[in-house]
Structure formats: C-alpha cells, structure tokens
N, C-alpha and C positions, 0 to 999 in steps of 0.2 A: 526652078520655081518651087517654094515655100509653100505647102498649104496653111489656110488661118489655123486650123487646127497643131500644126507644130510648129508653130509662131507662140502659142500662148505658153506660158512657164508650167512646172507640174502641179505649183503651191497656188497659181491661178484655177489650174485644174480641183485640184481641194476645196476651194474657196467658194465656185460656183456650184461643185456638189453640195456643199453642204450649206448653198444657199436654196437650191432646189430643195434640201431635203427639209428647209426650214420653210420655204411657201406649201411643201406639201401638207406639213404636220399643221399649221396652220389652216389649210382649208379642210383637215381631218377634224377639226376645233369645231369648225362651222356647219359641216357634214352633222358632228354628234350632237349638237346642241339646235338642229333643225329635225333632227330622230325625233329627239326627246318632244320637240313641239308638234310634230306630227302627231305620236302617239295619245297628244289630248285629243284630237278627233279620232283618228282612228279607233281610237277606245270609249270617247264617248263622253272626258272626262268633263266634268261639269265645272269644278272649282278644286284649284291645289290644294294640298294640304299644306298647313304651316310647316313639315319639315323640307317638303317640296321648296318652296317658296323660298326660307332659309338657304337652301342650297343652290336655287338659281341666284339671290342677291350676290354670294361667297363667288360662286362662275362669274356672274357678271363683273365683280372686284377684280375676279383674276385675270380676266379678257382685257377688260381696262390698265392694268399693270404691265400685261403681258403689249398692249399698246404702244403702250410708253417704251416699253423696252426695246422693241425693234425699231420706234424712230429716233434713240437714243443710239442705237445700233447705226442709225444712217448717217449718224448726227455726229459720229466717232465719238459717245460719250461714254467710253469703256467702262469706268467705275460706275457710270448711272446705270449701262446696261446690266452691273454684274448687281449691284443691289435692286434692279428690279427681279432679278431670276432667285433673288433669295427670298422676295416679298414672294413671287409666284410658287415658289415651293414651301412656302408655307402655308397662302392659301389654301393649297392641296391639302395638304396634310390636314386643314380645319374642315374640308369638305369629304375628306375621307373616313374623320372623326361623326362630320352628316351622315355619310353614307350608313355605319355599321349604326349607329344611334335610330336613323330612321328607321333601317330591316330591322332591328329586335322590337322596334314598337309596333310596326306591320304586322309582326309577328304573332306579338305577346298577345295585342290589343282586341285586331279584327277576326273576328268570323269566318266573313265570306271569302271565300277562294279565290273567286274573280275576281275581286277587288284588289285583294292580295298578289296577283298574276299581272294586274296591269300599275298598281304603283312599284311593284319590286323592276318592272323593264325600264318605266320612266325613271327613276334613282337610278339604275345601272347605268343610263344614255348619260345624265348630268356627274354621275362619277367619272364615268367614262371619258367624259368631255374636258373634265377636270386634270384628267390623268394624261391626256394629251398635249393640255396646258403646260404639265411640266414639261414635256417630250421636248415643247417647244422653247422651254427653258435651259432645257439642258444643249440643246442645239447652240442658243445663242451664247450659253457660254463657253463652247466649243470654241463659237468663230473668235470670240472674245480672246479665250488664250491662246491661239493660235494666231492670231492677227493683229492683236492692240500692240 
C-alpha cells in the first residue's frame, strides 16, 4: 500500500511549494497594505499627503497587475504571465523611486518629529508592500520557467 504522499512526483512536490510560497507572499501584500491603513488611525492621521497618495495609486497598479498575473498564471498564459511580472517590477522600482523622494522631503521640509515618526512608518508599510509585490513576481516567474 502506496501512501498519497509518494504517489505524487518530486516536480509535483516543487510545484505545490512554490505554489504555497506564492498564496503566502500574496497574503504578506495584504497583511502590509492593511499595516499601513491601520496606522492612519492608530496615529491619528487626518488626511494623506500627496506623496502618500501617489504611492498608494502606483501599489494599487501593482496589486492590480500582479492580479492579472496569477489568473494569467491559471489561465496557462505564460508569456501574459511573464510580461505582467516585468510591468510589476517596474512598478516597484517607481514606488521605490516614492519611497526615497518622499523621506528627503519628510525630511528636508517638516519640523515636527512626530509627524515625521508617523509618516516615515506609513511609506515604510507601502514600500514594504510594494516590495513584497515583487516577491510575488519573482515567484510567478519561477513557476513560469519551470513549468510553461
């Protein structure tokens, strides 16, 4: 008697890790981008800043891309998959260009410390969240060369 377990091939064994390791980096997306929205109340915060703002619309692009991606992934659209993981990582890279652009003006600009203390965690959660975005790009194109 065969258990299920060495019934399944090794590359089926690959396959599913690294489909786990793609629903987790994905609820890790969700996780940092629920930080970041927590931290308006928890701080207090009354109204974003436009850099703020700018960098949630650029995460929202990339969540929506990154969307496409994994039902493009379901969808066996391998070449769709792999050009949304190049749009996602570009994204990134324009939200990372947010990230240091909005810390030198936090910086340069504001005064008060506080203030300072609670928008540098909010930009750290949406960079953050951004940066997970790739994670999840770089996963899909994992399964992509491995599997298409």
């Amino acid at each position: 008697m065969t258990s299920s377990r060495s019934s399944i091939r090794p590359s089926s064994h690959r396959l599913i890790a690294r489909t786990s390791a793609l629903a987790i980096k994905i609820d890790d997306v969700i996780d940092l981008i629920w930080a970041c929205v927590e931290r308006f109340t928890i701080f207090k915060l009354q109204k974003p800043t436009p850099e703020a703002v700018s960098m949630a619309r650029e995460l929202m692009a990339t969540t929506e891309v990154m969307s496409k991606a994994v039902t493009a992934l379901r969808n066996k659209k391998y070449s769709s998959v792999q050009e949304y993981c190049v749009e996602i990582n570009s994204l990134e890279h324009r939200i990372d260009k947010l990230y240091q652009a909005s810390l030198a003006k936090l910086f340069d600009e504001v005064r008060d410390p506080i203030f300072i203390i609670k928008w540098k965690e909010a930009y750290e959660y949406l960079e953050s969240a951004s940066d997970a975005c790739e994670d999840v790009a770089n996963i899909l194109e994992a399964i992509v060369l491995k599997y298409a």
